[in-house]
C-alpha positions in Angstrom: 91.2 -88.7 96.8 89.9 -87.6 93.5 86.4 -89.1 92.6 86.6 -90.8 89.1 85.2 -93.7 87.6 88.1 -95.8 86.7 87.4 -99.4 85.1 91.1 -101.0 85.6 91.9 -104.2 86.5 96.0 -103.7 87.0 98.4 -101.1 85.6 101.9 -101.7 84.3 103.4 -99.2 82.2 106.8 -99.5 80.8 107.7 -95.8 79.7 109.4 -94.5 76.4 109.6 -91.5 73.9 106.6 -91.9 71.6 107.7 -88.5 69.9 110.2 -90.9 68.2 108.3 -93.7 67.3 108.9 -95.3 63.7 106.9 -97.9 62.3 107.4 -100.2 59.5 105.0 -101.6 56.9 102.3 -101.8 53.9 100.7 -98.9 52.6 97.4 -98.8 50.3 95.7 -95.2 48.9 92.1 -94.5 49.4 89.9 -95.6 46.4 88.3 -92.6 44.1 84.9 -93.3 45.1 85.6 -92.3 48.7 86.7 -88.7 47.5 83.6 -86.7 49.2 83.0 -89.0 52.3 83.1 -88.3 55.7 86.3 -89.5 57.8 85.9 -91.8 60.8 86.5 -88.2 62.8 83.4 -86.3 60.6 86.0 -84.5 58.4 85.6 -84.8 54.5 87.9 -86.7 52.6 89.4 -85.2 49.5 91.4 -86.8 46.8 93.9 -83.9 45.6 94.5 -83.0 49.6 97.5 -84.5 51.8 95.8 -86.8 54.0 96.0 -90.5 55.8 94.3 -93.0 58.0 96.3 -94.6 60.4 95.7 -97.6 63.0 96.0 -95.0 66.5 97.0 -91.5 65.6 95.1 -89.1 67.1 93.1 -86.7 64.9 95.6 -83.4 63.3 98.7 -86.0 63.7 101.3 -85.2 60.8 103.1 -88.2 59.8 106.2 -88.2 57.2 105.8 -91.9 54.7 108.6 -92.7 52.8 108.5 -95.8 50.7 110.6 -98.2 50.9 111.0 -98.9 47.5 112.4 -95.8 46.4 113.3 -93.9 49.5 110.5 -91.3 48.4 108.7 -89.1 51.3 105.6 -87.2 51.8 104.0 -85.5 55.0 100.4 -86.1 55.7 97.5 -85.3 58.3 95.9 -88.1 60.2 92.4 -87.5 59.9 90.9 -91.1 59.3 91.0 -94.6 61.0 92.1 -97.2 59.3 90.9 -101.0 60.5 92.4 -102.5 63.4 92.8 -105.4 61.9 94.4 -104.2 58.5 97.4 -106.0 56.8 98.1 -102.3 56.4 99.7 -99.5 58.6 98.7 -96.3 56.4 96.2 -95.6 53.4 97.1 -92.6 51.8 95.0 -89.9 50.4 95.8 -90.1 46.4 97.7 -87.0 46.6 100.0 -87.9 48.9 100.5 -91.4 47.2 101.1 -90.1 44.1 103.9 -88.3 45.8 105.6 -91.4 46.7 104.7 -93.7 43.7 102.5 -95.7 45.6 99.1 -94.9 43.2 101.4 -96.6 40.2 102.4 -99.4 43.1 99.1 -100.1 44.8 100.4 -101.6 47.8 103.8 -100.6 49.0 106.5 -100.9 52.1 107.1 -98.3 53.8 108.4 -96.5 56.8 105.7 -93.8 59.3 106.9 -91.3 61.5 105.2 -89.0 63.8 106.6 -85.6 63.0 104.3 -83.6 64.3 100.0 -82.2 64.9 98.0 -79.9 62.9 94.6 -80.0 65.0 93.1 -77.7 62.4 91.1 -79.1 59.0 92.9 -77.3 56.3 90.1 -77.4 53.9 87.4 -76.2 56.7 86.1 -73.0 55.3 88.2 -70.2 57.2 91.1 -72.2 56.0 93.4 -70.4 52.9 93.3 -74.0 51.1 89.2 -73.9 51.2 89.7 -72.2 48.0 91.4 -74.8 46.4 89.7 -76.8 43.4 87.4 -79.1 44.2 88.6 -83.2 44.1 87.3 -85.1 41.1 87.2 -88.9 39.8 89.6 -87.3 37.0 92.9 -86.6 38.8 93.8 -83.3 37.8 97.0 -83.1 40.3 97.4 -82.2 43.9 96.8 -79.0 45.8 99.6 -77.5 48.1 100.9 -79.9 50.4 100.3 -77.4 53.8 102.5 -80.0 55.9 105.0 -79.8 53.1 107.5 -78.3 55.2 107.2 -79.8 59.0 109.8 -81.7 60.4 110.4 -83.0 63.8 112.7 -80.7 65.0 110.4 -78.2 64.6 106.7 -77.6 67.5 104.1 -76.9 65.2 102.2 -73.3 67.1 99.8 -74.2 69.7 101.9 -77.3 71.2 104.6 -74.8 73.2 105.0 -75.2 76.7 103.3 -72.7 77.5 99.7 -74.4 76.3 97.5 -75.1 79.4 96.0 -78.1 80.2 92.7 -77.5 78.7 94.3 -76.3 75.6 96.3 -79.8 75.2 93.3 -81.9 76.0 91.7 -80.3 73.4 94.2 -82.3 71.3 92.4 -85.4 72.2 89.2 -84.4 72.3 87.1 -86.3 70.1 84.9 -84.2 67.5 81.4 -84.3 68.0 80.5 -85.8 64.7 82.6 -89.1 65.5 80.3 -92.5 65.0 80.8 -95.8 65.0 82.2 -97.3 69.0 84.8 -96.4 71.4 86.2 -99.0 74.6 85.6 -96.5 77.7 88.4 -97.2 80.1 87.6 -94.5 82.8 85.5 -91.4 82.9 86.3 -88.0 84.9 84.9 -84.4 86.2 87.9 -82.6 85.2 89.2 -82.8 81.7 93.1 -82.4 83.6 92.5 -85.5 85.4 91.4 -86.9 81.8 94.6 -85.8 80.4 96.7 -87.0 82.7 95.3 -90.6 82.5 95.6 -90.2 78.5 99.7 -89.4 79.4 99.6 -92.7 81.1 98.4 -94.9 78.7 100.3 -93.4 75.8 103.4 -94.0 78.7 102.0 -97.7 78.1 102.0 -97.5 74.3 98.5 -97.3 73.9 98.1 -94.2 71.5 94.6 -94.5 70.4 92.9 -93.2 73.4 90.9 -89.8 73.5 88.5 -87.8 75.3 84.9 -88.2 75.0 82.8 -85.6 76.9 79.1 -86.6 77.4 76.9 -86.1 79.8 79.4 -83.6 81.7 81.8 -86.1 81.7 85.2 -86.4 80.5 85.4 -90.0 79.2 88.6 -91.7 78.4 88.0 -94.5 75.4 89.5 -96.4 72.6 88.7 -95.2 69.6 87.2 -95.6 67.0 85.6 -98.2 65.3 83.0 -99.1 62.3 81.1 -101.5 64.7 80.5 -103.7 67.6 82.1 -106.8 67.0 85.2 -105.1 65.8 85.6 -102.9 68.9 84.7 -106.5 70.7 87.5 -108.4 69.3 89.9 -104.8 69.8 89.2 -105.3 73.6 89.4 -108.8 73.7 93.6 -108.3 72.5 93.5 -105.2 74.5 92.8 -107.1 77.6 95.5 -109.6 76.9 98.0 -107.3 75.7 97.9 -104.5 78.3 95.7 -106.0 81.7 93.3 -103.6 81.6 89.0 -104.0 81.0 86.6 -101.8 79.5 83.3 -101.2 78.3 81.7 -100.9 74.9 80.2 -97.4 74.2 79.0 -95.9 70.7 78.8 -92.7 69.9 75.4 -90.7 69.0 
């Protein structure tokens, strides 16, 4: 029997295609004082980039927003969290909402789709958009959208197949620079058996879960958020919603 850790107080999963998954809602655009700051995951946020923080989406997830209001679209990389308890489904970086009319707008319906993942930070430095202008608090227009041209239909490289297990989880993985507090559901030896329990949950609907490794341990959680009573209420719905328990954990 494998050894593992597993807080759970009852399992029941009804299964479907999250690859298709469409949801419906508000979206807001990140304020220009934010251009500069760190993400929720440790990345830096910048203004002129193609960007977004979602509810659940894992870290490199490319999502297509089209609003509502004039059928206008724009692909963006998850790389932020937005609250759990937000009105909101999306905030867009200002680049991507001026795409779709939303910075004129300032809160707009609109329709997400998961399209696709692009686990690496296009503006890290061995990145060919690290050259790209510095953001400012003057808008002086968007750099290249690198998601631009990503549609469903289409596996972005590195999610074939072929990829091992190790290579997937890595997917999930969260970065080491993530703070603020996770909900650990289980914790593992073997990053596979991690994996595999992150494929049940997201069976469940639950798409916010992720690996944490600490200690030499490959931690399932919830995550992330700003602080302790947040992630406290976030369990306390989780609990109702799905049967299952957990702990509090922060990350340092």
């Amino acid at each position: 029997m494998r050894k593992a850790t597993v807080i759970l107080a009852s399992l029941f999963f009804s299964f479907f295609n999250l690859s298709a998954q469409v949801e419906t809602g508000t979206a807001v655009h990140y304020a220009d004082a934010l251009d500069g700051q760190r993400t929720a995951f440790g990345e830096i946020y910048r203004m002129n980039g193609y960007s977004a923080a979602h509810k659940s989406y894992p870290l490199g997830t490319v999502i297509r927003v089209t609003n509502l209001s004039n059928n206008r679209s724009v692909n963006a990389r998850v790389n932020d969290r937005i609250a759990a308890n937000s009105r909101d489904i999306v905030s867009l970086s200002k680049a991507a909402a001026q795409q779709i009319g939303l910075v004129e707008a300032g809160r707009s319906r609109v329709r997400v789709e998961k399209i696709g993942f692009a686990p690496a930070d296009p503006y890290a430095a061995d990145s060919p958009y690290a050259s790209a202008p510095p953001s400012s608090y003057e808008y002086y227009g968007a750099n290249p959208n690198p998601y631009e041209n990503m549609s469903s239909s289409v596996t972005p490289k590195g999610y074939g197949a072929q990829e091992t297990a190790a290579t997937f989880a890595a997917n999930y993985i969260l970065p080491p620079t993530t703070i603020g507090y996770g909900i650990q559901l289980a914790s593992f030896k073997k990053v596979e058996n991690a994996l595999e329990h992150i494929e049940k949950l997201k069976g469940g609907g639950i798409e916010n879960a992720y690996i944490w490794q600490k200690d030499g341990n490959n931690r399932v959680v919830v995550a992330s958020f700003p602080d302790k009573a947040s992630a406290g209420r976030y369990l306390d719905a989780f609990k109702r919603r799905y049967n299952l328990d957990g702990i509090i954990v922060r990350f340092d």
